[in-house]
N, C-alpha and C positions, 0 to 999 in steps of 0.2 A: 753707505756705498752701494748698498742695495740696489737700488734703482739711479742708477749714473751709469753714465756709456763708457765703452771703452776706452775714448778720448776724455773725459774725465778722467776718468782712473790715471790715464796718464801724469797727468799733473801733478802726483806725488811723488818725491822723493828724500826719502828718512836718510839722513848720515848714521853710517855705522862707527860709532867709535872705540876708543881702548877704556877697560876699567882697569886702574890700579888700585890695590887693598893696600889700604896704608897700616894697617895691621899686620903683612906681610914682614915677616922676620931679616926675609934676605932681602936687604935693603938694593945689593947690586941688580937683582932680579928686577925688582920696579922699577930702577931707574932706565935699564934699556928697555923696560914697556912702555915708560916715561917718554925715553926718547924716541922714539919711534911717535909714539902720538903729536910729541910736540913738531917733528919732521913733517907728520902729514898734514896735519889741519890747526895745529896750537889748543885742538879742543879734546877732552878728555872727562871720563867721570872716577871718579873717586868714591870709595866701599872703604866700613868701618874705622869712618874718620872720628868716631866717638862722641858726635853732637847724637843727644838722644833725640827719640821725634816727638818726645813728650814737649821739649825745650823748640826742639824748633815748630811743634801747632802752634805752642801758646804764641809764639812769637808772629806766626800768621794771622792768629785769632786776634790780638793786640794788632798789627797793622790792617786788619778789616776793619776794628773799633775806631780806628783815629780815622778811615778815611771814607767811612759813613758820617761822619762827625758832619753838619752844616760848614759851608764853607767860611762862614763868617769865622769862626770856630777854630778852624785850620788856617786862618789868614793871621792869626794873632801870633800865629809862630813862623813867619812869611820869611824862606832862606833868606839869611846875614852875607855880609860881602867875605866871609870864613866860612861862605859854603855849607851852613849849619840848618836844617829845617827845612820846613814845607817849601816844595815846588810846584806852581799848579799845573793842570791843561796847558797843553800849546806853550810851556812855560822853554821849550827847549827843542832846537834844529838839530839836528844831527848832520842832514845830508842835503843844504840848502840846493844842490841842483836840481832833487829829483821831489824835495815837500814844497808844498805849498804851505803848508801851516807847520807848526812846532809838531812835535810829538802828541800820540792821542794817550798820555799818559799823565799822572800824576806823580810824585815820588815827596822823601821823607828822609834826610840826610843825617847820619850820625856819626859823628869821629871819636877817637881817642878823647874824651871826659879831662880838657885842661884846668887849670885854676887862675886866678886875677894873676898873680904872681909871678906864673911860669915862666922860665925863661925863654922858652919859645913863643912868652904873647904876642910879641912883635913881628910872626913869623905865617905866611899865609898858612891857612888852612890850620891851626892850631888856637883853638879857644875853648871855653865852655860850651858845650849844646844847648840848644834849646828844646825844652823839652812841652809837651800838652800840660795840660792844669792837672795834677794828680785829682782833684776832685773829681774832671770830668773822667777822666782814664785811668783809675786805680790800678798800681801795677805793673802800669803802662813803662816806665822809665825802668825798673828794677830787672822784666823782662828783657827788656833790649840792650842793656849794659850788661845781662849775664850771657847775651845769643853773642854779642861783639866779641865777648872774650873768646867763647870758645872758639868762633870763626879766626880769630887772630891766629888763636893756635893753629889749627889745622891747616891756614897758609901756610907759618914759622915749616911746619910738619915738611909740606908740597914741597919750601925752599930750598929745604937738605937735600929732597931727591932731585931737584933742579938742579944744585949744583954737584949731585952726584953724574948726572946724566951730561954735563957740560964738561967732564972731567976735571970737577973743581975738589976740595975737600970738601967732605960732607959739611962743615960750619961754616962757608966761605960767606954768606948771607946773612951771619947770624950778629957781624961784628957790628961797633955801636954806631960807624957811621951809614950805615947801609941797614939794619931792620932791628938796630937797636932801641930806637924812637921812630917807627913808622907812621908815614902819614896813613893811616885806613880808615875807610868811609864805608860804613853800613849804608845801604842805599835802601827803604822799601817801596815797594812797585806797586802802583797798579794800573793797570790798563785797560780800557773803556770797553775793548772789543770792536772798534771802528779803522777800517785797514780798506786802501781800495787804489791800488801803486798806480793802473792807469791814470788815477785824478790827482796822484801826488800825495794820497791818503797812507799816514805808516802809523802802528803802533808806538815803533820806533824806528826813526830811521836808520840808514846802514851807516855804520861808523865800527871802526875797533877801537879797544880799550884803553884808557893811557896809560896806565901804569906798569906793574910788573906781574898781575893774574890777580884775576876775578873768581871768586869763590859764588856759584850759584845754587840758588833753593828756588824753586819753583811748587806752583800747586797743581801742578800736571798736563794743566790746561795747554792744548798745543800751538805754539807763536812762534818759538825762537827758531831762526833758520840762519846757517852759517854759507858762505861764499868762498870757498876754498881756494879759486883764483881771481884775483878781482880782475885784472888786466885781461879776461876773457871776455869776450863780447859776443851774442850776450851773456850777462851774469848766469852763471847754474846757482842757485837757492837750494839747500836741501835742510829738510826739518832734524833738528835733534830734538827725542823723545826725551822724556824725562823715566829714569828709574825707581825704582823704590825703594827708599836707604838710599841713594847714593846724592852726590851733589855734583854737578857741571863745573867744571875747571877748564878756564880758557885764561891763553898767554895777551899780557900787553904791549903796546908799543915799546916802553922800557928794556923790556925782557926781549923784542927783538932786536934793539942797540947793543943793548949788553954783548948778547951771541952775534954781532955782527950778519946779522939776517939769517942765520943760519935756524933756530926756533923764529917763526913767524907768529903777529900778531895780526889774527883772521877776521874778516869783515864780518858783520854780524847784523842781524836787523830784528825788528818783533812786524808779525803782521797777525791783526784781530782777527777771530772767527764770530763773534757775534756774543761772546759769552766775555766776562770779566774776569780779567786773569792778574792773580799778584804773583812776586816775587822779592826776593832779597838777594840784592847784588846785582850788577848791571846787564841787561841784558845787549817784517818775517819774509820774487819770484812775479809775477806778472801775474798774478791771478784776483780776480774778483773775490770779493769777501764770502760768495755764493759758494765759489767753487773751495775755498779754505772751508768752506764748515762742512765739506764730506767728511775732514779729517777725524779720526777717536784712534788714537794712539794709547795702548796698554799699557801702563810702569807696571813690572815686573820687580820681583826676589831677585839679586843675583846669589849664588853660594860661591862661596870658593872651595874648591878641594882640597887645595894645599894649609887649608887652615888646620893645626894641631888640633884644636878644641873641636871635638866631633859635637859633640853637645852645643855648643853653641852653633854648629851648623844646622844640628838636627829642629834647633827650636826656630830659626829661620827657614826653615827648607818645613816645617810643618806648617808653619803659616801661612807659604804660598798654595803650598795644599790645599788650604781650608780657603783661600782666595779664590784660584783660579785653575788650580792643576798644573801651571805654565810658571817655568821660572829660568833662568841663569845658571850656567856654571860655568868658573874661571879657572886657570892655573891647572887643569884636568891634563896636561902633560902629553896632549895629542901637538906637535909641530905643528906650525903655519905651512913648511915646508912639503911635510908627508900629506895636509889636506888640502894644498892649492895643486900638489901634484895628481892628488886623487881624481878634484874638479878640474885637471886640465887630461885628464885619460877621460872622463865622463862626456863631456864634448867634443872628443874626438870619436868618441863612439857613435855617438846620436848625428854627428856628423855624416856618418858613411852612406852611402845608399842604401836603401828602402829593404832591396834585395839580400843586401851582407847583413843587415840586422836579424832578415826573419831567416836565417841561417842559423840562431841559435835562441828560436823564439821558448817561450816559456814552455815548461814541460808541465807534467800532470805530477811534480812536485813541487811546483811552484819556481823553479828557478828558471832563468832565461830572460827575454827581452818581450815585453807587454808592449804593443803599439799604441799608437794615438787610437780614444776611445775605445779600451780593452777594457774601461774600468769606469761604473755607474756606482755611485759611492751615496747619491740622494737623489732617489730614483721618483722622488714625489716634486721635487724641484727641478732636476735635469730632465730635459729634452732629448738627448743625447749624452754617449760616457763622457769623462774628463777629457779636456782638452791638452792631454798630454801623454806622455810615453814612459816608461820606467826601463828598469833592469834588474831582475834579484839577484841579491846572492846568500848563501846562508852559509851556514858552518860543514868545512868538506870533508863528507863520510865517504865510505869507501864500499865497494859490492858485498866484500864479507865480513865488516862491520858489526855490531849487536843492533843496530837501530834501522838496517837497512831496510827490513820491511815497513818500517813504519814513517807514519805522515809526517813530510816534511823534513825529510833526511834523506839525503842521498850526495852523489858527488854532483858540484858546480857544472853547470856549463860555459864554456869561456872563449870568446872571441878569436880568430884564428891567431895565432900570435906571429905570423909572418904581419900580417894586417895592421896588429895595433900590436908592437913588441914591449914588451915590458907592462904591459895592462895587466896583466893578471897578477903579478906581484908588488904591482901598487895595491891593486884591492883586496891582496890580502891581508897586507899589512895595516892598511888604516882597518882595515874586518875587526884583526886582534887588536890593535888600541883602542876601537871603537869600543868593545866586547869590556877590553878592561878597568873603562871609562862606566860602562855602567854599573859593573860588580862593585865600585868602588861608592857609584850613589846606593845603589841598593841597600851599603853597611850605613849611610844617614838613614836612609829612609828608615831601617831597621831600628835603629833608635829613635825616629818623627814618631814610629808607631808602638814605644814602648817593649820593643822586644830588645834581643840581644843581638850584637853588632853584625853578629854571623848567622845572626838567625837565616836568611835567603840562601846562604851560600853553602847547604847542605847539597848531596848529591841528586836528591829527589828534588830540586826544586830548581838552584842553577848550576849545578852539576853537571851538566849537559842540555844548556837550554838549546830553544828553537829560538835562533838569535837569525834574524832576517838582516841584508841589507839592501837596500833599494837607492839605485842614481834615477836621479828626474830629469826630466828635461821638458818643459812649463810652454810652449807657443807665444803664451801671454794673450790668448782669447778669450775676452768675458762678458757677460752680457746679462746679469744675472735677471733684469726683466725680461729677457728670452728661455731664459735657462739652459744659460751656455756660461760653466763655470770652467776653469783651469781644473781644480778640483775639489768636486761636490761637499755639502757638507758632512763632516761624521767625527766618530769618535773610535782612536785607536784600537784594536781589539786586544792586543797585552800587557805586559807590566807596566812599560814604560818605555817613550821613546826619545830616540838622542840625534837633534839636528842639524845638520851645518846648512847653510846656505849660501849665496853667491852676495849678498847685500840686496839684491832687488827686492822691493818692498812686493808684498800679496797674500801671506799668512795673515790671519785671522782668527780669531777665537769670538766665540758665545758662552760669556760667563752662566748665562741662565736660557738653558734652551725652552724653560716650560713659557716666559715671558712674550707676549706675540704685542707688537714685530719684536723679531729677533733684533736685538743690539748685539751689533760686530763692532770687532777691536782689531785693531792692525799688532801685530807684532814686530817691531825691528830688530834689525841682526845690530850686534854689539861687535865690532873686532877684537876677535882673540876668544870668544865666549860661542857655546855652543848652548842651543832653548832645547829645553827637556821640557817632556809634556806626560803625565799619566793615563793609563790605557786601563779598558774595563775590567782587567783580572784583576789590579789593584783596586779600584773601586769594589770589586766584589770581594777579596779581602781583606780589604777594612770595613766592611760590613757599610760601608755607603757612606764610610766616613769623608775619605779623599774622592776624591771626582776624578772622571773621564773628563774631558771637555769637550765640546760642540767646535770643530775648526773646520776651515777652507782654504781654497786659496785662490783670489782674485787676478788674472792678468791683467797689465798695465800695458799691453804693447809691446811689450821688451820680452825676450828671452829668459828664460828664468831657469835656475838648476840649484840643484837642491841635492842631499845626500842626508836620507832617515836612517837611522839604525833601531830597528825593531827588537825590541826584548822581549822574551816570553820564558816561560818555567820548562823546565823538564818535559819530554812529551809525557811522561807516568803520573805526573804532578797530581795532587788531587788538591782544588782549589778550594777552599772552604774557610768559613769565614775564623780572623787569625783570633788567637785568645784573648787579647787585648784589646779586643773589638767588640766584642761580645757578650765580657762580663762591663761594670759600671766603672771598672778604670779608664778604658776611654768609650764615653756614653757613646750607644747609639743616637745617631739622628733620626728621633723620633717627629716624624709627620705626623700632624696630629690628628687627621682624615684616617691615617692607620693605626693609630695609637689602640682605639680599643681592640684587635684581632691582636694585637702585641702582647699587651700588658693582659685581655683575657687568658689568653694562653699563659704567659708566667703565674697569674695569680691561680686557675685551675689547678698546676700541678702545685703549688705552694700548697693549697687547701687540702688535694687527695694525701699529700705526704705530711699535714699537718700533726697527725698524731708519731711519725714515727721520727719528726724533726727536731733534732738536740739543738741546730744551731741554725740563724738566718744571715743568705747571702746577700741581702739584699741592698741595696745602698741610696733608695730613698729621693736620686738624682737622677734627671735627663733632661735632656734638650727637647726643646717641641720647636718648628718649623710650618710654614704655612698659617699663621695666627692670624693674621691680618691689620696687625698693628705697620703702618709703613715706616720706612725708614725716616722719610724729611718728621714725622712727628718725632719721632725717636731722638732724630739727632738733637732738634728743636727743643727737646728736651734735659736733656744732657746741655748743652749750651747756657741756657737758663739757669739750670744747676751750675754749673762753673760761673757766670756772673754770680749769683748771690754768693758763695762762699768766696769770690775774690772784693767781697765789700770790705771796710773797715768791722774790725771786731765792734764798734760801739754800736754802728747800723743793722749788726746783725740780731745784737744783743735786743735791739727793741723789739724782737718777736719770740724772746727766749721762751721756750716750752714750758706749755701750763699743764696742773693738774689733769685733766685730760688729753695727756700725752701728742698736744698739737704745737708744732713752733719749731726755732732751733735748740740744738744740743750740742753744748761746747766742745773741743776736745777733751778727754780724759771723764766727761760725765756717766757712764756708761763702763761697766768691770762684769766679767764673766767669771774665769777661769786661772788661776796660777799665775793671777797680773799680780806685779806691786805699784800700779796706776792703771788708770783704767783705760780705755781703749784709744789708739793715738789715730783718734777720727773724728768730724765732727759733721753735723746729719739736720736735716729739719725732715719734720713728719705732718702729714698729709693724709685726714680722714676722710670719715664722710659725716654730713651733715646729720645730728640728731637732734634731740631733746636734752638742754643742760642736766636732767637730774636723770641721767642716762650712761655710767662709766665709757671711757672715750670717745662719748658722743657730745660735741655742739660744734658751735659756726666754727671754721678754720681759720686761723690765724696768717696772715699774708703781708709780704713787705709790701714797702710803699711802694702804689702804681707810679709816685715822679721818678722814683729809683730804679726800678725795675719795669718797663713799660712790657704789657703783655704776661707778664710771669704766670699771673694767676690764670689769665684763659691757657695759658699751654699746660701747666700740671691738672685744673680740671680735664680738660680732653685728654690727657696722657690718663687721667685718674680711671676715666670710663674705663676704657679701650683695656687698659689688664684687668679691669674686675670683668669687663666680655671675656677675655680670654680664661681668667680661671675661672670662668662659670662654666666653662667648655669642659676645660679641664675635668672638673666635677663631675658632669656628666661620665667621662669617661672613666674616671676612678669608681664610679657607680655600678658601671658595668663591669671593672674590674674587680668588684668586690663583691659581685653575683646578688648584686641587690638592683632595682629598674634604675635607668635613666636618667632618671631624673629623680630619684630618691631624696639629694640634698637641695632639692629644688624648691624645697618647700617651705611657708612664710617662716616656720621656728628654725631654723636651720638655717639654706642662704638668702631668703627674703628681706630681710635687713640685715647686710654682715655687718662685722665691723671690719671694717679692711682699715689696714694702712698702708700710706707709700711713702717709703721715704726715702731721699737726696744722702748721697754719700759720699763723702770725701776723705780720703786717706790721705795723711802726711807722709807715708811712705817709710816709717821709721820703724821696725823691726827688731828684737832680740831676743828669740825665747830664752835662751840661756840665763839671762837678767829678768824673764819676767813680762817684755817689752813685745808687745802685740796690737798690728793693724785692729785687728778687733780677733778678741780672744775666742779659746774655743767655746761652743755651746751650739744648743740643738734650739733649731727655731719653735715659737710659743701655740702658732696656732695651727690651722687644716693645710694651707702650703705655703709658698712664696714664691714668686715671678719674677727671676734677676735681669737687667739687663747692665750691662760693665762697660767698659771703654777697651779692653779688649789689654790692657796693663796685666798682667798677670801678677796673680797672688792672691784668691780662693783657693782652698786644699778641703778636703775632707778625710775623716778617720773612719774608716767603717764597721771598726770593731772597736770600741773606746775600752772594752775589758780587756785586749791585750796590751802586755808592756813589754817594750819602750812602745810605745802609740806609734802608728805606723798613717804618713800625712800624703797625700795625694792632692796633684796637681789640677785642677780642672780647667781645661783650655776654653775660653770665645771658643765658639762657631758664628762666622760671619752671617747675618739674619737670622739669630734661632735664640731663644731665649733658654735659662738654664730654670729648670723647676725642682725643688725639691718638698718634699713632705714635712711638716710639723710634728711638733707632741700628739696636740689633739686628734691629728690621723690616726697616729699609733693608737693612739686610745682606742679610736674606732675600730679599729681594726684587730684589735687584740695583740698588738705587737707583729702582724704577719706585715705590714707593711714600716716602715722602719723610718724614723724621725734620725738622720744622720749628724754627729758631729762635725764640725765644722769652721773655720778660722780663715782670718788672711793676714798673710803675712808682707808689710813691706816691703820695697827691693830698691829703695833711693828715688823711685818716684813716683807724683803724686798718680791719685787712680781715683775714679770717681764709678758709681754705678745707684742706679736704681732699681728698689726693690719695693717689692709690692707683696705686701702682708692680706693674706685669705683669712679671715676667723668666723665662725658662724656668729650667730643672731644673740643679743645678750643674754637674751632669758635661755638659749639652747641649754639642752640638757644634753652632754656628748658620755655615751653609754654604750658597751660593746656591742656590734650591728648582728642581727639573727644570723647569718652569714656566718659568721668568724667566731663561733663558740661551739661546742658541743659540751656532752660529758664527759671525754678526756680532754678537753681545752676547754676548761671555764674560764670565765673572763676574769684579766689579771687585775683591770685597774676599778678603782669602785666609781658610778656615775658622780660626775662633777658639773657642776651649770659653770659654763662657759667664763661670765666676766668672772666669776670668783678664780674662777683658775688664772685667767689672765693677771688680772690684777696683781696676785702673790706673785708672779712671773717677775713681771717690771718694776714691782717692790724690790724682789732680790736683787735686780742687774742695775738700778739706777742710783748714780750719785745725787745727794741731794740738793738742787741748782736752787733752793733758798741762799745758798753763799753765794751765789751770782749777781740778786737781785739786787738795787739801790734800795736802801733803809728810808 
């Protein structure tokens, strides 16, 4: 959106819709949000419907495999007159007035799995499916018959509160002739990206639904745009975004028979931006395809507040953290009534003349009314301040007060109230709901970061914050190739802020502002939900864990208003980075450009206090950032890794791991620690090339390129890329260990390592109590190891294995940062000052995969305590060891013996 005119910009328009959480207890509660959404548009999203997103990737991942497939390929399952199977291109009209051709779309039809038998064979739309070759598509079937079910469910789910919302009984849907035997059809999408409505060109074209509601999954790509009143001329289009976690629920024709029109079934279209976009479940305004690909629409976190399980809020409401700093909150207990009343006093204000505003213009506490361009927010980009106006308000102190003297406290100023009556106690009121809207994220965030729920809401911190409120009011003038923005770029300067808006599309975010050009994302307002975004005090205490974000805000032409509520700590507050941040429970984000000034400085004082040290705190773990490994290798990687482990076990079996520790490894081949079988994962390993009479060195073992096309060039180039990185690493452990730069640089040491990398796969099955472990506990073999995960949770670490009960910690993804921790033979090195950590992962019901990449020096190394790290009161504990010998007894101990695997 960068450089597009103002009349561009116009072109957009995001619907704002209702989320219902169908985890929500009070069923009555959903249904009037229910209904109210099905009153305006029939379109709605739905939160913690219980479809995991591990079930619903594979399921995307699986319809990306069938529909790269040659089409000869996909013709062999060419849809039956029961509506079962492949439909190609152009295979289908929607809206023959306005196409010229079928749809630019492809799709893949799945029902209800009948038999010869059934009594409904005779009955449209009721047969067997047709399914691809399990040869060609392993998995393929089993996947999509387990996504059907759950989607079944989570309609049955939508039904009860439909017919709560029609004031039926909650079962009224549920009897056997109505959705006892339902006809439902999985539909998957994909769509070309070719849209161009002047020439009659549509994704899809406009038609609504026939049934009784559409359950949709999208891959975020933005197409779908709903038509609110058809019978208007012309059509208004406006885009619904997709969220994250949540699925699109929209009503069908059926369902607006049933209700005697009263729930409508809404027109609906797809239009392409030039990118290929899938979906599951049926699914875009007069614009050129040129002018659609300005669009990048943000899926966001939503949280609810109202949900009992803090915990479960806090581990979604940390992840959006670690995403984008920008998320959702529902059910937060502010009325639509007190906030539409607040935004119709806010335009009544900005309404007035010129003259009556600067009657109570801003004071030299900050409160008052800021005029158009009072305010240059990116002053290296703008030409001129924002093109818009405010009004503060904060929290009303009083002249003899305890805070009076100080910044940011004082009593309000307030419009005359003969002028605007009743203005000042509307905003006070939404003040204190806003105020207790954020105390209340504050207690998650307080748990996102490992503290205690009330850790913020001490007296010194929000005990009397500096709590700002600010109304907007937006022109809608932008020009960003002039540098004339609504409001410039930046990042909030407190805790945290809480925003309402009017629906008009213009907020923006820059997930990564180091990135040039900057990538902007649109934000959409959600009805009924207000977007919270994180501000630099929290990034500075979480020690750069959580992020500030880079935002703006674009005008489209239109008027724009807007209502922020700024949060900030106590003026006395001393902001310093929080405990939990700062030791290795939740690691620093270590950049690894800064990593040596980091890690010299802890290891410094580790060394002067070496003599007087009974005990080490150290834990062996961090994250590194900026590595240079990108992402499309990364993912490319991981992907590969999930094809081969979803092969048949006999396919896999023909590269079962040899004596030189190369190949696959079954589940259970591999036992640690307090198993009574061995680890519930199965893994293939990935060296480097030596001399066969060399311990873990010769040629690599690799499936077949007809099987796997590509595999082997992606894990060699994945293979370099971490031995680059922990050779970085090294260096900088180098210097953190007061020995040169490049010390392990050398040909006995890491000039020929032996690295490994190996593919991992968890079945996700868990019990320590029984024994039963992802993979059990134990301390890695050699100098370090380079993780990267799928972001599944379930790595832990113990960081003192001498106390009991063991005490196990979670270690969370950071989105782009790799997790590194240290080996034995570190320790070794290092005299035990650096610490080889315990470690384990435990199952949670679903599968988790991750790549890890094994550092060990050169085989003949001789790994020997370093000058560095011994004196005469610290002699060295462990006696010099040559490297393979150590190794080898290692993977002696932990490996089952896969000669019972082999054919005789």
């Amino acid at each position: 959106m960068e450089n597009k005119t103002q009349e561009e910009a116009s072109t957009i328009k995001v619907s704002s819709l209702t989320c219902i959480d169908l985890a929500n207890p009070n069923f009555q509660q959903s249904a009037v949000s229910l209904k109210q959404a099905c009153l305006d548009c029939g379109f709605f999203y739905v939160t913690n419907h219980g479809i995991s997103e591990e079930l619903k990737d594979e399921a995307f991942e699986q319809s990306k495999k069938f529909f790269a497939l040659p089409l000869e390929e996909k013709m062999k399952v060419l849809r039956n007159e029961k509506h079962r199977g492949y439909s190609p291109v152009l295979d289908q009209i929607l809206d023959p007035e306005n196409q010229v051709d079928g749809d630019y779309k492809e799709s893949f039809f799945i029902g209800i799995e009948g038999v010869k038998d059934d009594p409904h064979g005779d009955t449209p739309f009721y047969s067997p499916n047709l399914w691809p070759d399990h040869v060609v598509l392993p998995g393929w079937r089993a996947t999509m018959e387990k996504y059907h079910q759950e989607a079944l469910r989570v309609c049955k789910a939508l039904a009860r509160l439909l017919a709560l919302a029609l004031d039926l009984d909650t079962n009224y849907f549920d009897k056997p002739e109505m959705l006892g035997n339902p006809i439902a059809v999985m539909r998957l999408l994909r769509y070309e990206g070719m849209s161009d409505p002047l020439k009659g060109i549509f994704g899809c074209g406009a038609h609504s639904d026939y049934g009784m509601l559409t359950l949709l999954a999208t891959d975020s790509v933005t197409g779908l745009q709903i038509c609110k009143d058809k019978d208007v001329k012309p059509r208004k289009w406006e885009y619904v975004p997709s969220i994250k976690g949540a699925y699109i629920v929209n009503l069908g024709d059926l369902l607006e028979r049933w209700s005697n029109g009263i729930f409508k079934s809404t027109l609906h279209r797809v239009l392409g931006n030039g990118q290929d976009r899938y979906s599951s479940g049926r699914e875009v305004e007069n614009k050129t395809e040129e002018e659609v690909s300005i669009i990048k629409v943000s899926s966001l976190t939503c949280i609810d507040l109202d949900n009992s399980d803090l915990h479960q809020s806090a581990v979604l409401l940390k992840q959006a953290c670690l995403d984008s700093g920008f998320f959702y909150v529902i059910n937060h207990g502010i009325s639509e009534e007190l906030k539409d009343e607040a935004f119709e006093h806010s335009k009544k204000f900005f309404a007035l003349p010129l003259e009556e505003k600067m009657k109570v213009l801003r004071n030299e506490k900050y409160r008052g009314y800021a005029p158009f361009h009072d305010s240059l927010l990116d002053p290296e980009n703008q030409v001129r301040g924002d093109y818009k106006e405010g009004f503060t308000i904060g929290f009303e102190g009083s002249k003899d007060g305890p805070n009076w003297d100080k910044p940011f406290h004082s009593p309000n100023i307030w419009p005359n109230p003969d002028v605007l009556p009743g203005w000042r106690e509307t905003m006070e009121k939404y003040y204190q709901e806003a105020l207790r809207v954020c105390k209340s994220i504050a207690k998650i965030m307080a748990l996102a970061l490992d503290l205690d729920v009330d850790y913020f809401n001490t007296p010194e911190m929000l005990g009397n914050p500096i709590a700002d409120m600010v109304l907007f009011h937006y022109e809608g003038k932008s020009d960003p190739s002039k540098g004339i923005y609504a409001c410039g770029a930046h990042s909030d300067f407190g805790m945290m802020s809480l925003l309402a808006t009017d629906g008009v599309m213009g907020l923006q975010i820059c997930k990564d502002k180091d990135v040039k050009p900057q990538k902007w994302e649109y934000i959409p307002s959600i009805k009924g939900a207000y977007i919270v975004n994180l501000g630099d005090l929290l990034e500075r205490w979480s020690n750069g864990y959580f992020k500030s974000t880079l935002h703006r805000v674009l005008g489209n032409g239109q008027d724009r208003y807007s209502i922020p509520f700024f949060l900030k700590p106590s003026h006395d507050c001393i902001i310093e980075c929080l405990p939990t941040c700062q030791s290795e429970n939740n690691l620093p984000n270590v950049i690894l450009e800064q990593a040596i000034v980091l890690i010299l400085k802890e290891s410094a004082q580790i060394i002067r206090e070496m003599e007087n040290k009974t005990q080490e705190e150290d834990c062996g773990f961090f994250y590194v950032t900026n590595h240079g490994i990108n992402e499309e290798l990364k993912d490319e990687a991981f992907e590969q890794s999930k094809k081969f482990f979803a092969l048949p076990l006999d396919e896999k079996m023909k590269v079962l791991k040899n004596e030189k520790h190369q190949g696959y490894s079954p589940v259970l081949s591999q036992i640690s620690d307090n198993q009574i079988h061995g680890d519930y994962k199965e893994s293939f390993f990935i060296g480097i090339k030596g001399s066969n009479d060399t311990p873990f060195c010769r040629a690599n073992i690799w499936p077949n390129p007809d099987v796997l096309s590509g595999w082997q060039a992606t894990m060699e180039k994945y293979h370099q890329e971490a031995l680059r990185v922990c050779k970085a690493i090294a260096r900088v452990l180098a210097l953190a260990l007061n020995v040169d730069g490049d010390y392990f640089d050398t040909p006995e040491m890491l000039g020929n390592p032996l690295t490994f990398m190996r593919l991992l796969h968890y079945e996700g099955m868990s019990d320590p109590s029984k024994g039963i472990y992802g993979c059990g506990p134990h301390s890695d073999f050699g100098m370090m190891t380079l993780l990267g995960t799928d972001s599944v949770m379930g790595l832990q670490i113990c960081k003192d294995r001498d106390v009991k009960p063991r005490k196990w910690e979670y270690i969370p993804s950071v989105k782009g940062a790799y997790i590194v921790n240290i080996g034995d033979l570190l320790e070794r090195w290092s005299n035990g000052i650096f610490k080889s950590t315990l470690h384990r992962v435990l199952g949670n019901g679903q599968d988790r995969y991750s790549i890890a990449f094994f550092l060990q020096p050169s085989h003949d190394c001789i790994v020997e305590c370093l000058p560095t790290c011994q004196s005469e009161n610290n002699p060295p504990k462990y006696p010099a060891i040559k490297c393979s010998t150590y190794l080898s007894q290692r993977y002696q101990d932990s490996q089952v013996d896969l000669s019972m695997y082999k054919k005789t």
